[in-house]
C-alpha positions, 0 to 999 in steps of 0.5 A: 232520200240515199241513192242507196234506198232503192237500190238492191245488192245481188252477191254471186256466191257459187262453189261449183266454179271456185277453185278450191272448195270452201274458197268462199269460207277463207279467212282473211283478217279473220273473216270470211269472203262472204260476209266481207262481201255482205258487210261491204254492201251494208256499209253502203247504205243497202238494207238488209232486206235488199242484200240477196246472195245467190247460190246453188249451195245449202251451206252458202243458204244457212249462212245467208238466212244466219245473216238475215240476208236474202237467198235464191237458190 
């Protein structure tokens, strides 16, 4: 049994603190800061099912439900 079994990843994932709009969606390498931070906690070891974003965002929910990860509203 990992360490990583039990455990539950919670993203924070606001637009209304960040700087500029859409910081969230910048590329870099190529890929989006949101689904770094999602790709990160899944090379952990952490279940999809216990990777959750938080947001206030629609758009941050579709890409949350597009990558079959958790999302509070």
């Amino acid at each position: 049994m990992s360490v990583f079994d039990a455990a539950v990843v919670f993203i924070p994932a606001f637009t209304k603190p960040a700087r500029f709009q859409g910081d969230l969606f910048k590329n870099l390498a190529g890929v989006p800061l949101i689904q770094r931070s999602i790709d990160k906690a899944r090379l952990f070891g952490v279940s999809e099912t216990s990777i959750h974003l938080l947001t206030e965002s629609e758009e941050i929910a579709l890409f949350a439900k597009r990558n079959k990860v958790g999302v509070f509203i």
